[in-house]
N, C-alpha and C positions, 0 to 999 in steps of 0.2 A: 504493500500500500504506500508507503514510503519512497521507494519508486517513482510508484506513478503520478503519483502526488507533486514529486519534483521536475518529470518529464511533462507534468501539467503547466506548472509554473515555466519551465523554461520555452513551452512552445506559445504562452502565453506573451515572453515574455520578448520571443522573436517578433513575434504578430506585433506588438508594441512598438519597437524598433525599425520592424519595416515601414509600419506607419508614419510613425516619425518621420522616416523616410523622405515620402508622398510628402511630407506636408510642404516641403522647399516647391515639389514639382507643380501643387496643385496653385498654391500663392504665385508663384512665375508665369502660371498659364492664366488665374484670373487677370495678371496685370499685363498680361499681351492682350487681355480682350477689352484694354481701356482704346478710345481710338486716341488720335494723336492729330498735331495739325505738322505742318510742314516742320517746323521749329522744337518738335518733339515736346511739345507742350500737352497735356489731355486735351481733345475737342470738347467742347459739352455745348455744342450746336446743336437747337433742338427746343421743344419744345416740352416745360415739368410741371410739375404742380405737387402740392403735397399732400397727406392723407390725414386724419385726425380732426380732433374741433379746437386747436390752437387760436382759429381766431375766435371760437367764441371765449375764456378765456386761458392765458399759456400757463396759470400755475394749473396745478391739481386741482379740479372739480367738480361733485357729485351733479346729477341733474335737478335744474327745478326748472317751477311753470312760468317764470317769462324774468326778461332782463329788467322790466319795469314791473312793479310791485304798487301798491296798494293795502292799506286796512280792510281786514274784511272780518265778519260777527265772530268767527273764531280765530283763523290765522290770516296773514297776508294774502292776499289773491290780484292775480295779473290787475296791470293800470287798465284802464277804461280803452288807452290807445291801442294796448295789444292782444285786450281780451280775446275777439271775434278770431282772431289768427287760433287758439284755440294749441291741438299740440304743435303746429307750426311756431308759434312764437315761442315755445317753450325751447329752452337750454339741455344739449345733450351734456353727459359726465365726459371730463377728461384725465387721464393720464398728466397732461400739463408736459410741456417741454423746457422749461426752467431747469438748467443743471444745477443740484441740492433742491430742487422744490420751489423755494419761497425767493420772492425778488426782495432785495435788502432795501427796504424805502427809510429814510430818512422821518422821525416820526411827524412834521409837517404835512412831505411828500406824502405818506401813507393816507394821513386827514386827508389829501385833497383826494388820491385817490376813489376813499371811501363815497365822497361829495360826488366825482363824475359816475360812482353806480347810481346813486342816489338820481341824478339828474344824465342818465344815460339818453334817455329820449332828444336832450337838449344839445350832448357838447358830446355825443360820438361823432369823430369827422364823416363817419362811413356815409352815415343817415343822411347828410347833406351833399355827399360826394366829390366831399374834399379827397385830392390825391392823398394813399395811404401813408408815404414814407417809408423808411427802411426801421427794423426790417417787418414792419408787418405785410408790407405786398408779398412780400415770397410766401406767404404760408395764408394769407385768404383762399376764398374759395372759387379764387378764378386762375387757369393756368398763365402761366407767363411764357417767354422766349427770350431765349439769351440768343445773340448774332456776335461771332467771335471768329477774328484774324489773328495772326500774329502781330498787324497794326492796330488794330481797335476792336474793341468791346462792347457791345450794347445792351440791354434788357427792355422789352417791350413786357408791358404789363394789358390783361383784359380787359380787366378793373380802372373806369376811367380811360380808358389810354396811356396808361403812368409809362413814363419813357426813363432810364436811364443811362446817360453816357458813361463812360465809367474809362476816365483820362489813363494813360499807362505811363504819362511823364506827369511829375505832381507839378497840377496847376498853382498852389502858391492856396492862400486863403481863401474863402468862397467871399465874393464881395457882397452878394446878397442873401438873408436867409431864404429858403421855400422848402415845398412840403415833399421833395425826395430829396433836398440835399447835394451835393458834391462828393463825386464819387473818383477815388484814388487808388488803381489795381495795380500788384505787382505778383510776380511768381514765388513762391516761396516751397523750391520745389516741384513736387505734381499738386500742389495749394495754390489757388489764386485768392491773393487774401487782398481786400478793395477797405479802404480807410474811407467812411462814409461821416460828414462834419456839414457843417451850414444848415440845418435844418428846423423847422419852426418848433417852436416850444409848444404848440398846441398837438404833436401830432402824438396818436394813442397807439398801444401797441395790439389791442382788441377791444372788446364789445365789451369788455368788462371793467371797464375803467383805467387800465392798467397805462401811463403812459412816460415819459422822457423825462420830458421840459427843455430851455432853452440853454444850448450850451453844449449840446447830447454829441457824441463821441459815439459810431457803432465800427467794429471790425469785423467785417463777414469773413469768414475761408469756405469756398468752395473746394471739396474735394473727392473725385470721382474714384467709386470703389467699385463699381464694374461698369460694363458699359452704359447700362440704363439708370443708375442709380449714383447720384451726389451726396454727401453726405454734408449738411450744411449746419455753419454755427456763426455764431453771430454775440461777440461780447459787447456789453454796452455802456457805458462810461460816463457819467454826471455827478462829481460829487456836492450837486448842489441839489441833487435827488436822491442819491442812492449812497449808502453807508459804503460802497465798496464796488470795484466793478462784475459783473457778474453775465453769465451766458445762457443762451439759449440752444438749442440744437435739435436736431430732424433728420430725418434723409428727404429725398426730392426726388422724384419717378418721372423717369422718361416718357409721353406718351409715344408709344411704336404703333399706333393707328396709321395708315398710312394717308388717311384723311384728313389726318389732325392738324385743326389751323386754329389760327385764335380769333374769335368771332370779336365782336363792336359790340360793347356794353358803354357806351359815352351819355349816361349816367343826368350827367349837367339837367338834362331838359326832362327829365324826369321827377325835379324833387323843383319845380320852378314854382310850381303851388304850394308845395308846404313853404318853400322862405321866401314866397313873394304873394300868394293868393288872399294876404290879409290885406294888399292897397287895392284891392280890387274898390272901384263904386260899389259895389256889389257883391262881397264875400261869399264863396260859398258858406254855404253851412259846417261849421266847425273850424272856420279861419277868421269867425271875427272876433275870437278875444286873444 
């Protein structure tokens, strides 16, 4: 018994060893299936999008019935606005994409935080269709497209139109703020890591209040771990909001439809009655207070 016992363990313990083996051969063949551009840089041309409910919001959270709330005879129940949406308005649970969990807000930052769930109907950008900013476009629930040479870099977003250029020689300060910012890409390896600065202090980073402020610092790294799949992170940096800088992270799916284009969602002209239908002569009904 003693034997076999040990002839067990040693064939075990080959099988182990060969394995090992494979694992150099199998790593080497996943990173021959990354594609490459002329410059032996990854390509990640193409169109991504990501999976999850990060945007509704990126820490960890269980589901409830609507982002706007309300007193009701026993507990809270949806606001008046989002009643009728019914389980559509309601909040799926997430996972959260926060690396440790929790964003380190500054205990101001945090109040204010709290104040835009509270008045989430009034001061989310989305609802008005302000451009998202970085980085919440990469992880809404509309795909994007990145357009990449060895000379220039681009990002087309669904949502709105949001366009980002993204310079590969650093243009120096952004002279003006706006709501995607100035974007600064360099290789760091098979990482394209883009230094994103200039951007409004209004902009949120989901439907849950969660947002910057002005001043905000974000470092994205794209980096492709096989051919359909980026694995994306993004640290974020204010310490006039946040106790410390801290990151977020995902992977990002290629779509391989061969269909797949990015439709027109230009947004603008859709939300022109909720922030302008109260100067009517004439209001509709529920835009005259």
């Amino acid at each position: 018994m003693t034997i076999l016992t040990l002839r067990s363990v040693t064939r075990v313990a080959c099988a182990g060893f060969a394995l090992m083996g494979l694992i150099p051969v199998i790593i080497s063949a996943q990173s021959r299936e990354i594609p490459r551009t002329a410059a032996g840089h990854p390509d990640m041309n193409g169109i991504w999008q990501t999976m999850g409910n990060a945007h509704w919001d990126i820490e960890p959270h269980t589901a409830r019935p609507a982002l706007a709330m309300q007193p009701g005879p026993v507990v809270p129940v949806p606001a008046n606005e989002v009643l009728a949406f019914g389980a559509v308005g309601s909040v799926p649970s997430g996972y959260g994409v926060v690396v440790g969990g929790t964003i380190p807000y500054l205990s101001n930052a945090l109040a204010t935080r709290d104040e835009n769930r509270e008045q989430w109907l009034d001061r989310d950008p989305e609802i008005k269709c302000f451009l998202p900013g970085v980085p919440r476009a990469t992880y809404m629930p509309f795909p994007f497209q990145i357009f990449q040479s060895d000379a220039h870099v681009a990002i087309t977003y669904e949502f709105a139109t949001a366009f980002r250029e993204i310079y590969l020689e650093d243009p120096g300060e952004p002279q003006v703020d706006s709501w995607m910012g100035q974007s600064f890409g360099q290789w760091d390896g098979d990482t394209f890591v883009v230094r994103v600065n200039g951007m409004l202090g209004d902009t949120w980073l989901d439907r849950a209040g969660n947002f910057t402020g002005f001043g905000t610092t974000v470092t994205e790294r794209y980096t492709m771990i096989s051919r359909d799949h980026i694995m994306y992170e993004a640290e974020i940096d204010n310490p006039e909001t946040f106790s410390e800088p801290w990151t977020i992270r995902m992977p990002l799916y290629r779509n391989i439809d061969p269909n797949a284009r990015l439709g027109q969602f230009k947004c603008v002209e859709f939300v022109e009655e909720l922030m302008y239908g109260h100067l009517r002569k004439n209001p509709i009904r529920g835009n005259g207070s």
